[in-house]
ZADO-534064 format. One record per residue (C-alpha): x, y, z; chain. Coordinates in Angstrom, 1 decimal. Layout:
N
ATOM        X        Y        Z   fivo
ATOM        X        Y        Z      A
...
END
This chain:
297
ATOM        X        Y        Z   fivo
ATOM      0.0      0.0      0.0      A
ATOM      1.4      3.4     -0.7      A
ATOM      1.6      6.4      1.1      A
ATOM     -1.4      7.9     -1.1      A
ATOM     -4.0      5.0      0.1      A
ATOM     -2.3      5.1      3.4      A
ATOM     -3.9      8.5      3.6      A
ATOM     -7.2      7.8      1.7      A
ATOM     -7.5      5.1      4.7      A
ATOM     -7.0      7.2      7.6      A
ATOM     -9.5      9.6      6.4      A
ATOM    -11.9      6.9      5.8      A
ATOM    -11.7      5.8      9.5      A
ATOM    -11.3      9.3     10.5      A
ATOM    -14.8      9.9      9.3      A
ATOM    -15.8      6.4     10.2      A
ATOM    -15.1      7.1     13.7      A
ATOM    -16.2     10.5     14.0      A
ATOM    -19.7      9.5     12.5      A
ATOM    -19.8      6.5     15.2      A
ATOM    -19.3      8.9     17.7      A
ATOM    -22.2     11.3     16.6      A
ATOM    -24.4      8.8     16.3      A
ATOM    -24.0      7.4     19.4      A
ATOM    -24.0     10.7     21.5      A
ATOM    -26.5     12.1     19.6      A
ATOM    -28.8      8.9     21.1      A
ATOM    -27.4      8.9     24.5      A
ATOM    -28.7     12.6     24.4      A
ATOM    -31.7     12.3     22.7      A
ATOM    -33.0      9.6     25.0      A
ATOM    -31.2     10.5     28.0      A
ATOM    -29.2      7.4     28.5      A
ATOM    -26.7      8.1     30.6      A
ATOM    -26.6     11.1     33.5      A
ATOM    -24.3     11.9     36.5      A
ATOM    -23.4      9.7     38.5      A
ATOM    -24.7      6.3     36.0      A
ATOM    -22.9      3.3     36.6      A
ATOM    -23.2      1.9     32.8      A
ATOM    -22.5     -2.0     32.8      A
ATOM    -21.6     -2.7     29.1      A
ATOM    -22.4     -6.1     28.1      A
ATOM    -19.9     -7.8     26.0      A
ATOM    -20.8    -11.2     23.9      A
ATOM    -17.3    -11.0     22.3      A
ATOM    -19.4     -9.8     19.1      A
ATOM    -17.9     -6.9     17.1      A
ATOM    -21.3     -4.7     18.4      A
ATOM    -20.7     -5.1     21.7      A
ATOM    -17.2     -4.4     21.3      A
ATOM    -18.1     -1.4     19.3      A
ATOM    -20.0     -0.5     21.6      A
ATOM    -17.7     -0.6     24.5      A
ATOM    -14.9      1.3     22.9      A
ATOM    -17.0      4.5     21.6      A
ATOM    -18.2      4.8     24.8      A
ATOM    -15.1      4.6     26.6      A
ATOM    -13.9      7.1     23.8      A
ATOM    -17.3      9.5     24.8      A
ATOM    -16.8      8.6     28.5      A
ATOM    -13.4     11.2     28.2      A
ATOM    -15.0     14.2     26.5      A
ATOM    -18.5     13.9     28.5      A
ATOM    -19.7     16.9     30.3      A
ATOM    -20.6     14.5     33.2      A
ATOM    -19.4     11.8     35.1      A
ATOM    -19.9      8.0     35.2      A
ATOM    -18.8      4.5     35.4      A
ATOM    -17.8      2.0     32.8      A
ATOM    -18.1     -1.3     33.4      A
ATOM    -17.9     -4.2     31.4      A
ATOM    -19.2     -7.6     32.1      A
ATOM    -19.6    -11.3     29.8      A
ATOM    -21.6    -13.8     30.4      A
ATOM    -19.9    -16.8     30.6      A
ATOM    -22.9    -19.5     29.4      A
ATOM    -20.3    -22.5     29.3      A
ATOM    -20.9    -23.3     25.7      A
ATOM    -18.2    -26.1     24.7      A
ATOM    -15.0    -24.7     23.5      A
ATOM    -15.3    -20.9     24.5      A
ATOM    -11.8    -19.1     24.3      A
ATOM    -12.3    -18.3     28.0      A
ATOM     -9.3    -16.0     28.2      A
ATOM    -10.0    -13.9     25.5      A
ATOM    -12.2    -11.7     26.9      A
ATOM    -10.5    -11.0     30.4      A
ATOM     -7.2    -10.2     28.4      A
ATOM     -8.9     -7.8     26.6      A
ATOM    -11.0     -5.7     29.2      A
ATOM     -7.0     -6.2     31.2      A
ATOM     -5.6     -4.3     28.2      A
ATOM     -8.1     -1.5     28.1      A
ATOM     -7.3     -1.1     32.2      A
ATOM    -11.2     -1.2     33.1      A
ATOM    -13.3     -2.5     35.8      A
ATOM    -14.9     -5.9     34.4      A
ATOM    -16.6     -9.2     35.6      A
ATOM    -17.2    -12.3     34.0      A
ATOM    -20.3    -14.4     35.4      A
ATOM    -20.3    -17.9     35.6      A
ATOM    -23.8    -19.2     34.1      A
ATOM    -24.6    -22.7     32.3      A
ATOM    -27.5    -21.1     30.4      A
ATOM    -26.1    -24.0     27.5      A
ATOM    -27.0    -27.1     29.2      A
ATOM    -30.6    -25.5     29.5      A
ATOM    -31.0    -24.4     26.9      A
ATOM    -30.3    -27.9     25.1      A
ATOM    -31.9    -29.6     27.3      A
ATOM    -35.1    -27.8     26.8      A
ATOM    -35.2    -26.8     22.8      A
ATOM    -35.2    -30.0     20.5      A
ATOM    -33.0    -30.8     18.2      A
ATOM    -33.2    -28.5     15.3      A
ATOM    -35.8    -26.0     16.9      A
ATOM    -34.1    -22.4     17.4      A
ATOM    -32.4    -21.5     20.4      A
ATOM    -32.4    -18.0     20.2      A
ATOM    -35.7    -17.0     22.0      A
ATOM    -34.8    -19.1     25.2      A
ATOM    -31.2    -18.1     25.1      A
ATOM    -31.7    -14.5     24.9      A
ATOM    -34.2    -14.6     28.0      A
ATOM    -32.1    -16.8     30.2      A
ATOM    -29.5    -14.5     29.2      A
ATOM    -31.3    -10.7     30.2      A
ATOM    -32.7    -12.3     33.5      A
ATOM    -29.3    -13.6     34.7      A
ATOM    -27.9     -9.8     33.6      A
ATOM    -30.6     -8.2     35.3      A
ATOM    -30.1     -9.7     39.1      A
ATOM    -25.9     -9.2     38.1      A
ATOM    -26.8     -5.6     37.5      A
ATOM    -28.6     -5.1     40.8      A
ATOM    -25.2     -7.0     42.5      A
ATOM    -22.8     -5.0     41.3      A
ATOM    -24.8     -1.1     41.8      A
ATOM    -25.4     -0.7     38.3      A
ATOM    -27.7      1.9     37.4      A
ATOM    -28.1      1.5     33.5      A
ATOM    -27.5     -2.0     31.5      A
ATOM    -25.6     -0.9     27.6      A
ATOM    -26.6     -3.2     25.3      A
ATOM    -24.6     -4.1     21.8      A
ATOM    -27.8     -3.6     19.6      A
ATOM    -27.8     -1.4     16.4      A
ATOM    -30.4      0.4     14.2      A
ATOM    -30.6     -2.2     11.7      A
ATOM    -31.0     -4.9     14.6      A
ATOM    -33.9     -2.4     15.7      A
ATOM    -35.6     -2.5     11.8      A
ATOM    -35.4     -5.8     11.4      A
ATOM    -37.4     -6.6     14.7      A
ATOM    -40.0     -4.5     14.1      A
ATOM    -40.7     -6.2     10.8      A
ATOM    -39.9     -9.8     13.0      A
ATOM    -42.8     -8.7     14.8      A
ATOM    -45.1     -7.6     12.1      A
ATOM    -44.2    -10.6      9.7      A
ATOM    -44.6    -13.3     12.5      A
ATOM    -46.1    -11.5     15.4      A
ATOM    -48.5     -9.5     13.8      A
ATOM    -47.2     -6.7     16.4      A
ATOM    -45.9     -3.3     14.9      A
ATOM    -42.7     -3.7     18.0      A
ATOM    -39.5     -3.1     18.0      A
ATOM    -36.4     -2.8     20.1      A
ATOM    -36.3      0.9     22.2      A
ATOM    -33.2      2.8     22.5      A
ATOM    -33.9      2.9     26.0      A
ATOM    -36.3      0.4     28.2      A
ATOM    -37.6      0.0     31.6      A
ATOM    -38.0     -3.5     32.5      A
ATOM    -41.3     -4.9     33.8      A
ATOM    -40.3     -4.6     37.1      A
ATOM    -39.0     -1.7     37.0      A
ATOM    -35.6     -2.4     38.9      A
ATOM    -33.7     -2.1     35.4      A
ATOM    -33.4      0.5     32.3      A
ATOM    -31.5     -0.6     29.7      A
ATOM    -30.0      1.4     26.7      A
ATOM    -29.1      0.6     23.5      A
ATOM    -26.1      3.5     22.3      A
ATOM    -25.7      2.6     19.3      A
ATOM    -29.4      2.5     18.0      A
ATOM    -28.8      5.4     15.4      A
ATOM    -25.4      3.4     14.4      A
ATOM    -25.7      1.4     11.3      A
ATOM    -24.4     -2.0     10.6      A
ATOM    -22.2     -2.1      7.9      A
ATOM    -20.3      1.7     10.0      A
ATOM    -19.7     -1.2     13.0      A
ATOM    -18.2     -3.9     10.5      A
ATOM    -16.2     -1.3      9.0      A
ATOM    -15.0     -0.2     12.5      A
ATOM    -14.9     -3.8     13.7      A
ATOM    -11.7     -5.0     11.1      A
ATOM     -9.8     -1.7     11.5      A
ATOM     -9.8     -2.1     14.9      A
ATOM     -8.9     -5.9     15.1      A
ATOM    -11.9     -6.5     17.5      A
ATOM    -10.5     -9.9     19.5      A
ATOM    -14.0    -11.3     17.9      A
ATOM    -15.5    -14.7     19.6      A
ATOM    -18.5    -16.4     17.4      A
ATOM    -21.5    -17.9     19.2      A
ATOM    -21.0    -21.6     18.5      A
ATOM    -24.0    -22.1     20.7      A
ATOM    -26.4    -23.3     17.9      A
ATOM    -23.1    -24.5     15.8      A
ATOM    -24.1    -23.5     12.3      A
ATOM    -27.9    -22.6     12.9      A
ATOM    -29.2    -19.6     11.9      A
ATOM    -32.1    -17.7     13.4      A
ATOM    -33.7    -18.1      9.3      A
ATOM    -36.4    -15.5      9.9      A
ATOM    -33.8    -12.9     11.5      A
ATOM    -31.9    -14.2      8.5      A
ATOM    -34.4    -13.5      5.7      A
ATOM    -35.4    -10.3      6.9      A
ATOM    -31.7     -8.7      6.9      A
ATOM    -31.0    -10.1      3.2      A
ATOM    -34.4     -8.4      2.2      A
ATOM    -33.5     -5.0      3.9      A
ATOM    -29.8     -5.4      2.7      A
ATOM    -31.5     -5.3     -1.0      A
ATOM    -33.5     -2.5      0.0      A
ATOM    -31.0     -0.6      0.7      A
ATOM    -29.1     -1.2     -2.2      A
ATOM    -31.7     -0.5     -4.7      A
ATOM    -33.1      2.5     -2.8      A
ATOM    -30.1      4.0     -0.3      A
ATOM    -31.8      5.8      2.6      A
ATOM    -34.9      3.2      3.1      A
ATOM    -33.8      1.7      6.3      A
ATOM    -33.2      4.8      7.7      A
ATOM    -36.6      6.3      7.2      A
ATOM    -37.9      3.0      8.1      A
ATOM    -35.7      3.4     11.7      A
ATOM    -37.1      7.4     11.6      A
ATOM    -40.7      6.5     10.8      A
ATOM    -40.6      4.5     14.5      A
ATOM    -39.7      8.0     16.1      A
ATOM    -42.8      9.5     14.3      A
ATOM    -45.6      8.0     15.1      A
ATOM    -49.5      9.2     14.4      A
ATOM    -52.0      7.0     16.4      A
ATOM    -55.0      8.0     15.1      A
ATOM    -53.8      7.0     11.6      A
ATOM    -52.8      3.4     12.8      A
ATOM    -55.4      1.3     14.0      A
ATOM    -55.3      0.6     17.9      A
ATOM    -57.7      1.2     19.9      A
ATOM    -55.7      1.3     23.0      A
ATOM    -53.8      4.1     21.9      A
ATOM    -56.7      6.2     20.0      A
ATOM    -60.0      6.3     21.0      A
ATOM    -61.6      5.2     17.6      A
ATOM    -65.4      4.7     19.4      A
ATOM    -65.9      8.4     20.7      A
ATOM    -65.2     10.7     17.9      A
ATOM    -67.9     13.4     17.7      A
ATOM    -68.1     16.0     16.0      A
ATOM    -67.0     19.3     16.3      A
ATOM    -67.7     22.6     14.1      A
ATOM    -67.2     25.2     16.6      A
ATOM    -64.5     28.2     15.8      A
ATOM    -62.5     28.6     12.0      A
ATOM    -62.8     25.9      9.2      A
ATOM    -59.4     24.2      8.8      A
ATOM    -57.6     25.4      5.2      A
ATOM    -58.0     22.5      3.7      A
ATOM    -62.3     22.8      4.2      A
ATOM    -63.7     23.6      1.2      A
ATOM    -65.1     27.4      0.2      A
ATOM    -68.2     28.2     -1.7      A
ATOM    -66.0     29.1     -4.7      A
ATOM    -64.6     24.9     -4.9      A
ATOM    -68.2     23.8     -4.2      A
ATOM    -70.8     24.9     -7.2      A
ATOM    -73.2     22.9     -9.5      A
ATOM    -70.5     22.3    -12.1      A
ATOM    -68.2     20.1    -10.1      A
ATOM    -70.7     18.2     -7.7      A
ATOM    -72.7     15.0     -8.7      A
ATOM    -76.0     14.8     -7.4      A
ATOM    -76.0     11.4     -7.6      A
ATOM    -73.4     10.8     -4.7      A
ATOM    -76.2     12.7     -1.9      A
ATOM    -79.4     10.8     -0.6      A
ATOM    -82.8     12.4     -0.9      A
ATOM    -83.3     12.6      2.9      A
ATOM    -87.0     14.4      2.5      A
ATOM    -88.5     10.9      1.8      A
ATOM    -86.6      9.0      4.8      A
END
């Protein structure tokens, strides 16, 4: 490589990085993620998100107007063959606080999903609850979690497509019982920035072998068919992500969140602009035919 793409390079990660960091302070702020005092436990799979993840906001952590904690913690879920040393090496090299809990969420998880079936549902829950009560253990006050804007499109058409639920994944989320809130930093980051990032940095990268080769085929077929979107029309899963912040009720149709029954109406005060005026309403452009003779009813 010479010196001329040398320099082409470092202003492509230059920008790369810089856009990462918008993106993800610009949703910190936005949805008020982190504040003073936050002890934020980053939750590393040994994925290049959570990675990401972890590094911009260590990066952030340095220029923030306000104080708070890092720290990072794995889940340990025994599967066969995990590089158990990776991890620990790494969070030793960045010189941060970090724990890595013990918890055979593999044996249940094969034990209880047959052969074949997808283990992704059952993993993932076995995997929040035991982050939850760790959480609580260790003071932390927020729980950072790896996921991205296009992992945050394609569940909302997961939920559409096979749940018949227009759902998705919040940027940031009280739990049920309310003894959690979890955030989700990079949720205006895109996926193919984090890849990019992800092999410049040399992320120490551990796959999980937990379902061997099996893919969660639904996730799967939903990613290909917004990869092509995107191709063919750039933009599209961004103002799919932006149409999620935008949301009109009363031009959906749930009744829990419009009230669709009681809708009277109401003519008092100024027509709206858009009413029509005597002068758009005359005998040449109306058809009698489309009004009922009401004398006779």
């Amino acid at each position: 490589m010479n010196q001329t793409d040398n320099r082409k390079e470092t202003l492509e990660y230059n920008k790369l990085q810089k856009r990462l960091r918008r993106n993800m302070g610009n949703a910190i702020i936005d949805y008020n993620m982190i504040e003073e005092g936050d002890v934020v436990m980053a939750c590393i799979s040994g994925g290049k998100d959570s990675f990401a993840m972890l590094d911009i906001l260590l990066n952030l952590q340095k220029a923030a107007p306000i104080k708070f904690d890092v720290v990072a913690v794995n889940l340990d879920q025994k599967q066969p063959g995990f590089p158990e040393h990776i991890l620990p090496e790494y969070f030793q090299s960045l010189n941060i606080p970090y724990y890595i809990v013990d918890k055979d969420t593999y044996s249940v998880v094969k034990e209880k999903v047959e052969e074949g079936k997808t283990t992704c549902g059952l993993c993932s829950r076995l995997r929040r609850g035991t982050l939850y009560s760790f959480a609580e253990t260790i003071g932390a006050t927020k729980i950072a979690l790896g996921h991205h804007l296009d992992d945050i499109v394609e569940t909302l058409f997961l939920n559409m497509f096979h749940g018949s639920r227009l759902k998705a994944m919040p940027p940031k989320l009280r739990s049920d019982d309310g003894r959690n809130v979890v955030i989700r930093p990079l949720a205006y980051c895109r996926e193919k920035d984090l890849i990019k990032y992800a092999e410049h940095k040399q992320f120490p990268i551990i796959p999980c072998n937990l379902c061997g080769s099996q893919e969660n085929l639904q996730r799967q077929s939903i990613k290909a068919m917004l990869i092509d979107w995107d191709k063919k029309t750039p933009g599209r899963v961004d103002a799919i992500f932006k149409s999620i912040q935008n949301i009109s009720p009363s031009q959906l149709a749930d009744k829990n969140l419009f009230d669709f029954v009681n809708l009277p109406l109401d003519r008092e005060g100024e027509r709206a602009e858009y009413a029509f005026t005597e002068a758009t309403v005359s005998s040449t452009n109306i058809d009698e035919s489309m009004f009922i003779d009401v004398t006779n009813v």
